[in-house]
N, C-alpha and C positions, 0 to 999 in steps of 0.2 A: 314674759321674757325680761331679764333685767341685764342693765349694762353693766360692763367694769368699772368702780370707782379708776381705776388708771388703768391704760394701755399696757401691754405684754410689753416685756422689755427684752430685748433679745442681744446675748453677746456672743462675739463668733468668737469660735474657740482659737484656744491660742497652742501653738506647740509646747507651753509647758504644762499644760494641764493634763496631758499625758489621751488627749483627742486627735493627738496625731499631725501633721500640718497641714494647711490648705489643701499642698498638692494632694494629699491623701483621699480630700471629701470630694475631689475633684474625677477624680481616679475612681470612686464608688457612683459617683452621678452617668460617667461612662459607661461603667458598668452597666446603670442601670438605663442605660440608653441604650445600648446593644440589645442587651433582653428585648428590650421594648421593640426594638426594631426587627427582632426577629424571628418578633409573635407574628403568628397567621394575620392574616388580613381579615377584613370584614367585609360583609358583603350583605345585598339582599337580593333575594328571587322573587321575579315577577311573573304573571302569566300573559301571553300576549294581548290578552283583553285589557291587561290592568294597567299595562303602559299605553295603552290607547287613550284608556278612560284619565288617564294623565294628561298626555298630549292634549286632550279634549279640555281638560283644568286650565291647562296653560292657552289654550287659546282663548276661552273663558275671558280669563284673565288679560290677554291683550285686547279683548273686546271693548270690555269695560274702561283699559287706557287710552281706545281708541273715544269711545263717548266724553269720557272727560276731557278729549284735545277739544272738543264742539266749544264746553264753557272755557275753556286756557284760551280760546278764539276767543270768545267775549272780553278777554283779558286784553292780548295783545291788537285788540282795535282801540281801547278804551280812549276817548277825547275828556281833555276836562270840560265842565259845567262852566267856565266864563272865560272871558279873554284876558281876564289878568292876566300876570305870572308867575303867580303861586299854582294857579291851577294847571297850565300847561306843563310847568315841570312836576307837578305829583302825577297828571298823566303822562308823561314819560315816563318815568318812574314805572307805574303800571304796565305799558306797554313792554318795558326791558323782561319786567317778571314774567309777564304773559307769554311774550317769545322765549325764557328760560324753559319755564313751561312745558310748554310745545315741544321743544328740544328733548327735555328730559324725557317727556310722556314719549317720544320717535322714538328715544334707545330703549326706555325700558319694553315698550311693542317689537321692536326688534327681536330683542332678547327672549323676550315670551313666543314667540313665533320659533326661534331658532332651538329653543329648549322642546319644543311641543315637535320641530323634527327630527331633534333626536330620540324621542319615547320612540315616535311613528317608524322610528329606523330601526331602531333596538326590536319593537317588535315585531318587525319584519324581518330581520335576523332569526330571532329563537324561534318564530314559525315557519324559519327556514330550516335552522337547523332541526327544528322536530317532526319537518316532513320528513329530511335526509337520516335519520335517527330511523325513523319508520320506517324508511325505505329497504334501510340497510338490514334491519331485523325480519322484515319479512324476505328476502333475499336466502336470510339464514334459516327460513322455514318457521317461523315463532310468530308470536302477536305483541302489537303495542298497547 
Protein backbone atom coordinates (compact mmCIF):
# COMPACT_ATOMS: atom_id res chain seq x y z
CA UNK A 1 0.00 0.00 0.00
CA UNK A 2 1.42 3.45 -0.77
CA UNK A 3 0.50 6.81 0.54
CA UNK A 4 -0.35 10.28 -1.31
CA UNK A 5 2.57 12.43 -2.11
CA UNK A 6 -0.34 15.13 -0.78
CA UNK A 7 -3.54 15.02 0.82
CA UNK A 8 -7.05 15.19 -1.23
CA UNK A 9 -7.86 18.64 -1.63
CA UNK A 10 -11.43 19.28 -1.41
CA UNK A 11 -13.41 22.52 -2.57
CA UNK A 12 -17.09 23.02 -1.79
CA UNK A 13 -19.05 24.05 -4.58
CA UNK A 14 -19.91 27.32 -5.11
CA UNK A 15 -23.30 28.51 -6.85
CA UNK A 16 -21.54 29.47 -9.91
CA UNK A 17 -20.23 26.61 -11.03
CA UNK A 18 -23.48 25.67 -11.92
CA UNK A 19 -23.46 22.75 -8.62
CA UNK A 20 -26.28 24.33 -7.38
CA UNK A 21 -26.22 26.20 -3.87
CA UNK A 22 -25.70 24.91 -0.45
CA UNK A 23 -29.13 24.76 0.10
CA UNK A 24 -29.45 22.41 -2.73
CA UNK A 25 -26.83 19.62 -1.24
CA UNK A 26 -28.58 20.17 1.81
CA UNK A 27 -32.02 19.43 0.51
CA UNK A 28 -30.34 15.96 -1.25
CA UNK A 29 -28.68 14.89 2.20
CA UNK A 30 -32.53 15.13 3.43
CA UNK A 31 -33.56 13.35 1.08
CA UNK A 32 -31.35 10.91 1.69
CA UNK A 33 -32.02 10.77 5.32
CA UNK A 34 -35.72 10.13 4.79
CA UNK A 35 -34.90 7.12 2.68
CA UNK A 36 -32.64 5.94 5.31
CA UNK A 37 -35.08 6.45 7.83
CA UNK A 38 -37.63 4.57 6.14
CA UNK A 39 -35.77 1.59 5.45
CA UNK A 40 -36.99 -1.51 7.40
CA UNK A 41 -35.32 -1.94 10.55
CA UNK A 42 -32.97 -4.69 11.44
CA UNK A 43 -33.17 -7.24 13.50
CA UNK A 44 -31.83 -10.73 14.74
CA UNK A 45 -33.67 -13.89 15.87
CA UNK A 46 -32.85 -15.89 18.64
CA UNK A 47 -33.93 -19.21 20.03
CA UNK A 48 -34.63 -19.41 23.55
CA UNK A 49 -31.60 -21.55 24.37
CA UNK A 50 -29.41 -19.07 22.65
CA UNK A 51 -30.39 -16.18 24.83
CA UNK A 52 -29.80 -18.18 27.86
CA UNK A 53 -26.55 -19.34 26.53
CA UNK A 54 -26.09 -15.32 26.42
CA UNK A 55 -27.34 -14.53 29.78
CA UNK A 56 -24.83 -17.35 30.94
CA UNK A 57 -21.80 -15.13 28.86
CA UNK A 58 -22.81 -12.22 30.65
CA UNK A 59 -22.64 -13.59 33.87
CA UNK A 60 -19.45 -15.30 32.82
CA UNK A 61 -18.25 -12.14 32.43
CA UNK A 62 -19.40 -10.44 35.78
CA UNK A 63 -17.72 -13.41 37.36
CA UNK A 64 -14.55 -12.67 36.17
CA UNK A 65 -15.21 -8.59 37.21
CA UNK A 66 -16.13 -9.84 40.25
CA UNK A 67 -12.36 -11.90 40.84
CA UNK A 68 -10.56 -9.06 39.61
CA UNK A 69 -12.34 -6.73 42.53
CA UNK A 70 -10.23 -9.59 45.01
CA UNK A 71 -6.75 -7.96 43.35
CA UNK A 72 -8.38 -3.88 42.97
CA UNK A 73 -8.59 -5.09 47.01
CA UNK A 74 -4.99 -5.41 47.04
CA UNK A 75 -4.81 -2.11 45.51
CA UNK A 76 -7.05 -0.10 47.57
CA UNK A 77 -5.27 -1.27 51.05
CA UNK A 78 -1.93 -0.64 49.54
CA UNK A 79 0.56 1.12 52.48
CA UNK A 80 3.82 2.51 51.36
CA UNK A 81 7.26 0.67 52.18
CA UNK A 82 8.66 3.49 54.73
CA UNK A 83 7.58 6.38 56.59
CA UNK A 84 8.82 8.97 54.59
CA UNK A 85 6.67 11.06 52.57
CA UNK A 86 7.25 10.24 49.38
CA UNK A 87 6.09 6.88 50.04
CA UNK A 88 2.91 7.67 52.00
CA UNK A 89 1.73 9.84 49.16
CA UNK A 90 2.51 7.30 46.25
CA UNK A 91 0.44 5.02 48.53
CA UNK A 92 -2.33 7.14 48.51
CA UNK A 93 -2.10 7.57 45.32
CA UNK A 94 -2.50 3.76 44.95
CA UNK A 95 -5.19 3.58 47.28
CA UNK A 96 -7.47 6.47 45.27
CA UNK A 97 -6.78 4.02 42.08
CA UNK A 98 -7.60 0.99 43.96
CA UNK A 99 -10.93 2.38 45.27
CA UNK A 100 -11.58 3.82 41.33
CA UNK A 101 -11.21 0.43 40.61
CA UNK A 102 -13.48 -1.12 42.78
CA UNK A 103 -15.96 1.45 41.70
CA UNK A 104 -15.64 0.92 38.09
CA UNK A 105 -15.39 -3.16 38.32
CA UNK A 106 -19.34 -2.62 40.85
CA UNK A 107 -20.82 -0.80 37.64
CA UNK A 108 -19.43 -2.71 35.07
CA UNK A 109 -20.82 -6.26 37.47
CA UNK A 110 -23.98 -4.39 37.64
CA UNK A 111 -24.40 -3.89 34.12
CA UNK A 112 -23.37 -7.48 33.32
CA UNK A 113 -25.86 -8.99 35.63
CA UNK A 114 -28.55 -6.53 34.43
CA UNK A 115 -27.89 -7.47 30.56
CA UNK A 116 -27.83 -11.33 31.46
CA UNK A 117 -31.53 -10.41 32.83
CA UNK A 118 -32.67 -9.24 30.04
CA UNK A 119 -31.49 -12.35 27.65
CA UNK A 120 -33.12 -14.53 30.76
CA UNK A 121 -36.41 -12.31 30.20
CA UNK A 122 -36.41 -12.00 26.43
CA UNK A 123 -36.26 -15.72 26.53
CA UNK A 124 -38.82 -16.34 28.79
CA UNK A 125 -41.03 -14.15 26.63
CA UNK A 126 -40.49 -16.13 23.17
CA UNK A 127 -40.91 -19.37 25.09
CA UNK A 128 -43.91 -17.73 26.11
CA UNK A 129 -45.02 -16.62 23.20
CA UNK A 130 -44.33 -20.18 21.48
CA UNK A 131 -46.20 -22.09 23.90
CA UNK A 132 -49.26 -19.50 23.33
CA UNK A 133 -48.46 -19.88 19.35
CA UNK A 134 -48.92 -23.66 19.98
CA UNK A 135 -51.50 -23.45 21.97
CA UNK A 136 -53.55 -21.41 19.69
CA UNK A 137 -52.81 -23.73 16.63
CA UNK A 138 -53.67 -26.90 18.14
CA UNK A 139 -57.00 -25.06 19.27
CA UNK A 140 -57.37 -24.85 15.31
CA UNK A 141 -56.87 -28.66 14.93
CA UNK A 142 -53.28 -28.47 13.26
CA UNK A 143 -49.60 -29.22 14.65
CA UNK A 144 -46.63 -27.06 15.56
Amino acid sequence: MTTPDQSPQYTPPTSGDGGGSWFDHIADWAKAADSAASAPAGGYAFEPAELITIAREWDDLAAAYKRDKMQAWTLAQAQGPGAEYASGDHAQLVRQSGETLLSALDDRIEYCLSQAEKFRTAAGSYAQADTEAGAEISNQGGTL
